[in-house]
N, C-alpha and C positions, 0 to 999 in steps of 0.2 A: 709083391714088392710095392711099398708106397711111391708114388709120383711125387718128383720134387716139385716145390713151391715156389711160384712167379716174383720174380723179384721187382718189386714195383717203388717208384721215385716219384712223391707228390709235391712238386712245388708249390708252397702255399697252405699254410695250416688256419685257415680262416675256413669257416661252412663248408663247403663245398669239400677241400681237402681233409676238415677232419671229416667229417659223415662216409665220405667215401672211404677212408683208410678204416674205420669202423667196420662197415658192412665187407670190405673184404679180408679184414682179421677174423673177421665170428666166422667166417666162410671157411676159413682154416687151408684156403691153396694160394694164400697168399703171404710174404715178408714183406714188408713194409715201409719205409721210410718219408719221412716228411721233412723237406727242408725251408727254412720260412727266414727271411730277414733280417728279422726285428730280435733283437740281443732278450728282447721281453715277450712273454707268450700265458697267454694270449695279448696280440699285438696291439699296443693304447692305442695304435691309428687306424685301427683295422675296421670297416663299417660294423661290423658285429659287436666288435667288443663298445659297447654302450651302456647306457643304463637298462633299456628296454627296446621291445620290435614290437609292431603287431602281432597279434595273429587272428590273421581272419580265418574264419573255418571253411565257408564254402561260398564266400564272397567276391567271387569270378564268373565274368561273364562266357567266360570257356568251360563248357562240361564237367571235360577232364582236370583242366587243375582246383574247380572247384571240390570235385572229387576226392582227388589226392590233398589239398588242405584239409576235410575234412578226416580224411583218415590217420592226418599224421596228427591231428588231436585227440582221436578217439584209442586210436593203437598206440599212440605212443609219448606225446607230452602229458596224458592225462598219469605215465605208470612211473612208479618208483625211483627208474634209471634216470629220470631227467632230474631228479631232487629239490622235486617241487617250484622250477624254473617258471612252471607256467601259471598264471596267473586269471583267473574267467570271468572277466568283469561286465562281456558283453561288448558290442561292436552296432556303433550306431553310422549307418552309411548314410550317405547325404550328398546330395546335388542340387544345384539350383533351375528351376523350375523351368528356363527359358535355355538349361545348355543342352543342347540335345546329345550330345556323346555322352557327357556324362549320365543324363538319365537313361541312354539305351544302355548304356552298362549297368547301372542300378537295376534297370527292369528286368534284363538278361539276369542279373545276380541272385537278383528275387527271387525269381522261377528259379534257378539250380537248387538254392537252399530245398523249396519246398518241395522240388524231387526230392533231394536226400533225406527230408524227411524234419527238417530243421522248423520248429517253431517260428518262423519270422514274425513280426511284427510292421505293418506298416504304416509310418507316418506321414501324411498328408499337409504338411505345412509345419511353421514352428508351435502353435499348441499343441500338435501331437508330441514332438518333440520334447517339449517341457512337461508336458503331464509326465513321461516313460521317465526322465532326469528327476525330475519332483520326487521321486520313492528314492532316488537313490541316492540324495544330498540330504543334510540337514536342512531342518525347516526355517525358513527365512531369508535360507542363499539363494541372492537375487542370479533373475538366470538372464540371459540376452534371446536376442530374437531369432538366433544361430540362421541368419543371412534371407531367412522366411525358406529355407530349404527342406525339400520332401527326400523318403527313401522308405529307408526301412530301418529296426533294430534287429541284429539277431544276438541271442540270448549266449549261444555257443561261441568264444572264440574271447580275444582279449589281447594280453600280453606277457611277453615273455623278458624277464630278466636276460638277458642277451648275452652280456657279457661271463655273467658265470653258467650260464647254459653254453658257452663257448668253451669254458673250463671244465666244465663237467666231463665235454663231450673227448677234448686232447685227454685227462687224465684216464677212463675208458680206453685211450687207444694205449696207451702206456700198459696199463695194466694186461690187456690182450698181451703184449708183446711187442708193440708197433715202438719206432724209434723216432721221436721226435728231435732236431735239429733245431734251435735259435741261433740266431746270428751267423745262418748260413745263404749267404746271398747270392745266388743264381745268376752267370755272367754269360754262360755258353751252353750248346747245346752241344754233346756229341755226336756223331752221325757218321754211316759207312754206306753210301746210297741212301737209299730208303728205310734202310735198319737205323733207330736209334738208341745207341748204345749205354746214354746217359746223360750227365751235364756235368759242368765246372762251375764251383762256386771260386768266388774272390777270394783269393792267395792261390789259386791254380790250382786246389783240391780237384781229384775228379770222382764223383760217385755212380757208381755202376749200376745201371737195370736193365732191364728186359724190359720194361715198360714203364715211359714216361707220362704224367699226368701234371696239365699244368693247369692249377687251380689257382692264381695267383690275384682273385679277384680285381679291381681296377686299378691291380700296376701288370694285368695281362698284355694291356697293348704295348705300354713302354717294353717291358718283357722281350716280348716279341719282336719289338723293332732293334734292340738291340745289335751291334753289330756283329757280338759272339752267340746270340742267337738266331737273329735275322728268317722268322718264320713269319710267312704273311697270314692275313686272317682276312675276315669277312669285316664287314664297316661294325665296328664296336666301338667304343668311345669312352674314356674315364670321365664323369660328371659329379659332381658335388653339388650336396645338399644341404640347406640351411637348418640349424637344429637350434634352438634354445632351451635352457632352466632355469627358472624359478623356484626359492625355498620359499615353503610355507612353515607357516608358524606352526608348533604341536594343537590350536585352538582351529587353524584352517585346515590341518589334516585329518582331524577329524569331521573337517564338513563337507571335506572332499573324497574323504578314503575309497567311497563306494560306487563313482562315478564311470560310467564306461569310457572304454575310447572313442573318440567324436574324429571320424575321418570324411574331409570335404572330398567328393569326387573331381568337383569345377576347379578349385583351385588346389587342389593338395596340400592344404590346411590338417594338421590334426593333431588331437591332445592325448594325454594319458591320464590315469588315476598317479596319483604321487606314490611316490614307494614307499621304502617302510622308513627312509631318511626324511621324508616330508620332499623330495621332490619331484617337480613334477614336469617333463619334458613338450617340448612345441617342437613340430615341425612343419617343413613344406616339401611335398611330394611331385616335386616339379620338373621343368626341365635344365635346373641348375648350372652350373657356369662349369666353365672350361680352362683349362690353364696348359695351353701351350708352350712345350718344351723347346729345344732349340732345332730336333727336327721336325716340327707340328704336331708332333704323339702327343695330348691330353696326359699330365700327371699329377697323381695327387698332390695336391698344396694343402699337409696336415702340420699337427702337434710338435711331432718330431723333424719337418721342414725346415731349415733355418729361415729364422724371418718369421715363419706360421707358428709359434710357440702359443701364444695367445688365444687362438682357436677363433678368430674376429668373421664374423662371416660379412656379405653385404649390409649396408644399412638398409637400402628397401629391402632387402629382407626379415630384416632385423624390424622394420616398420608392419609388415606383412603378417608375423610372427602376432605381433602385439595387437594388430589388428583383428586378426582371426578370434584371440583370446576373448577380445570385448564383444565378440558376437556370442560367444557360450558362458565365458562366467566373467561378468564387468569388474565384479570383485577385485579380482589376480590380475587383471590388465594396468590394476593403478601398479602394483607390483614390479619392482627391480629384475631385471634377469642378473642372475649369480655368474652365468657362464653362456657362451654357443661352442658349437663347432662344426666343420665342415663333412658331413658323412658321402665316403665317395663310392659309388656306384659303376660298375660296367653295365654302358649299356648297350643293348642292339636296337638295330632297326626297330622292329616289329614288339620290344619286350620280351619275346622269346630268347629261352635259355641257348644260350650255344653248351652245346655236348656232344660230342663226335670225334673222330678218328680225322686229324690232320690231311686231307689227301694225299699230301705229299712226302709221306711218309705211312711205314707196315703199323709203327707198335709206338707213336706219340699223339697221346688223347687229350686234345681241349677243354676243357669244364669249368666255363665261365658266364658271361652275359648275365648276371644276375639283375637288371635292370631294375634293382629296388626294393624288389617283391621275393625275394630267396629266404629269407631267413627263418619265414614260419614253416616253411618246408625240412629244417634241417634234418631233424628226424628221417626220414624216407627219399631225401635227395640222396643221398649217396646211394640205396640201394638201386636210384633211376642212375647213375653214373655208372655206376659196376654192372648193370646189364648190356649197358651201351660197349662197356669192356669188354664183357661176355659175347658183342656182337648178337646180341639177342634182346635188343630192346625192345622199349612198351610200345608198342603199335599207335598208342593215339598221340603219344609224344617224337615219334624218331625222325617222323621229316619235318615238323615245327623247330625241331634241337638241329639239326643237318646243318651244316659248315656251308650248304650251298641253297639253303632254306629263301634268304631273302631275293638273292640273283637270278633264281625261278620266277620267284612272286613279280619282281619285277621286270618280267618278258610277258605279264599281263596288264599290271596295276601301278601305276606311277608309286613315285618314293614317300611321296605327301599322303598318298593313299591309306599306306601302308604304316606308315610313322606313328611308333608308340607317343613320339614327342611332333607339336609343330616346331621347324626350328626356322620355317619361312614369317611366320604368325603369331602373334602372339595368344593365341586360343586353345582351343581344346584340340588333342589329336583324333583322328578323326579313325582308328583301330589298334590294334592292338591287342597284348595280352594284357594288360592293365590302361591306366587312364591317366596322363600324365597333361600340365599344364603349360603355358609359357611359350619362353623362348631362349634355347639356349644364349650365353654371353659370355666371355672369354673374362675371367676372374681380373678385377682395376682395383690393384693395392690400394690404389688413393680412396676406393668409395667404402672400404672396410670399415667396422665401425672403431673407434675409439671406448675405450674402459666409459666414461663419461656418458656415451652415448647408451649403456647399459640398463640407466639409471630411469626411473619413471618422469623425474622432475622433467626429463631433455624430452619428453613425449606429450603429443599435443593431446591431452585425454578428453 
């Protein structure tokens, strides 16, 4: 007699919730359902859906997730099923010489690469930096002094079309079998004690599982505090991130086609190669602003927002942005941005992924915290999420993912200690699973920039 199949309910069809409904459809003991939002899928406000992500391959100062980066380029963005999403242009890391976190993660990141076997490269100031860039620009693009910062290149690793590697990935679960839901919006949670039985989306639908999974990336907290929800969490937070684009002409995309991606550790500066429309995206990997709701829940302020149609991020950031550019190519910094927008993030404490089993509840799994750095994982997160379901997770990940992960840590090591972000300081965090800058700010309509402000003339060059 076959054993019937778990019927499982993913709220949230962005990374996280598709990978996981992937890896438990191939698995074949599970049904599936996904319900998401947004009337449009993949979601235009969703951090994924973009033009591009990184991907670093094994550019982690943590063993294991350098590890697992690694593997999920070698097993699996490099095969067929992702349809050619990825992109190998190389990953030039970089820190400034006097920030000390930032270059003990460098140095940390070094060393992992060259265990795993990775050709790195390292450069020692910016002439190294421009000799490795000089092969791979046209000759005569003037380069900048990219900040006089040291690190290393690795050769492995690049970027990923995102947005339709987000598409690739729902239309995979379709075909398995999986049932995707748009404009299905998550209002309540069902629950009988500790059993939870399902959820009610808005017009009082109720959808039934055995096992709830909330993947609802950083509209997890608003989520959650909801009143027909009302499930508490550990300190997570929705943060937005400044992003701009620039079109190049078809005479500068050719001078730029073969450029890797230039990611600052100090400041969370980084660029891309332009795609195949000639453009070419800036961001900052910071610790971006906040937009307090009316019960202090952090929610995102995007596209689809009213009032956010425009996509206007800060003007210092917007300053930031175009600053960064004039350190690596002076050229593109006299350059217009065409567009920004706000890419929002959950984040934790520590950077670490939250993934775990709700305490307060037998059969409702958390799988969120992506604090920035999720994306080049897609490939092989889900199959960490479904172990976690299985209650058989990866040993080097299950107490760093733990719902009670940080409130440990901190009955030894202060919260500063421990903080992916300063949000005391304006400096570098001082651990973490990645490296983040700044200082959180609660998001001031008034300092967003204007159309006008877009423009090179408005910029002191």
């Amino acid at each position: 007699m076959s054993q019937s199949k778990t019927n499982v309910v993913i709220v949230g069809a962005g990374i996280y919730g598709m990978s996981t409904a992937l890896w438990m459809l191939k698995s074949g003991k599970y049904n599936v359902t996904i319900l998401d939002k947004c009337g449009i899928l993949p979601a235009p406000d969703a951090a994924s859906t973009d033009l591009n992500k990184i991907i670093r391959s094994a550019d982690y100062a943590d063993p294991s997730l350098a590890a697992l980066g690694l593997e999920a380029i070698d097993d699996h963005w490099r095969n067929p099923e992702w349809e050619n999403t990825y992109h190998e242009s190389g990953v030039m890391v970089l820190s400034g010489a006097g920030e000390k976190a930032g270059q003990e993660f460098v140095s940390k990141a070094y060393s992992n690469c060259k265990n795993l076997g990775i050709d790195v490269t390292l450069v020692n100031g910016s002439s190294d930096v421009k000799n490795i860039i000089k092969k791979k620009v046209a000759r005569g693009v003037p380069l900048g002094e990219f900040g006089g910062r040291e690190g290393y290149f690795n050769p492995i690793g690049g970027w990923a079309e995102s947005g339709r590697a987000l598409e690739v990935g729902l239309k995979k679960v379709r075909q398995l079998g999986g049932t995707i839901r748009s404009g299905a919006e998550v209002q309540g949670l069902l629950r009988n004690g500790r059993k939870v039985t399902g959820v009610e989306i808005k017009g009082g639908e109720q959808v039934k599982g055995d096992l709830v999974i909330v993947a609802a990336g950083a509209w997890t907290p608003a989520l959650c505090a909801q009143p027909g929800f009302s499930v508490r969490l550990p300190d997570v937070v929705a943060t937005g991130q400044s992003v701009g684009v620039i079109q190049l002409t078809p005479e500068e995309h050719k001078k730029y086609a073969n450029i890797p991606v230039v990611f600052n550790l100090d400041n969370g500066w980084y660029n891309f190669p332009p795609n195949a429309e000639g453009l070419m995206k800036l961001a900052i990997h910071g610790a971006g602003v906040l937009c307090p709701g009316d019960n202090g829940v952090s929610v995102p302020r995007t596209k689809l927002t009213p009032g956010g149609e425009s996509g206007a991020i800060p003007l210092t950031s917007l300053k930031g942005l175009r600053a960064g550019l004039r350190e690596v190519y002076p050229e593109l910094a006299k350059k217009d941005f065409l567009t920004t927008r706000l890419c929002w993030y959950c984040d934790t404490i520590t950077g670490d992924w939250l993934i775990d089993y709700h305490p307060d509840y037998d059969n409702l799994v958390i799988a969120s915290g992506d604090s920035g750095h999720a994306f080049k994982f897609t490939p092989v997160i889900g199959r960490e999420i479904l172990k976690v379901v299985e209650k058989n997770p990866s040993p080097e990940y299950s107490e760093k993912w733990s719902f009670d992960y940080v409130e440990k840590l901190l009955k030894r090591e202060s919260k500063k200690e421990l903080s992916d972000v300063d949000v005391e300081d304006p400096e570098l965090a001082k651990g973490g699973a990645d490296v983040r800058a700044g200082q959180r700010k609660v998001l001031d309509v008034n300092d967003l920039v204007r159309p006008q402000d877009l423009l090179a003339k408005q910029a002191k060059l």
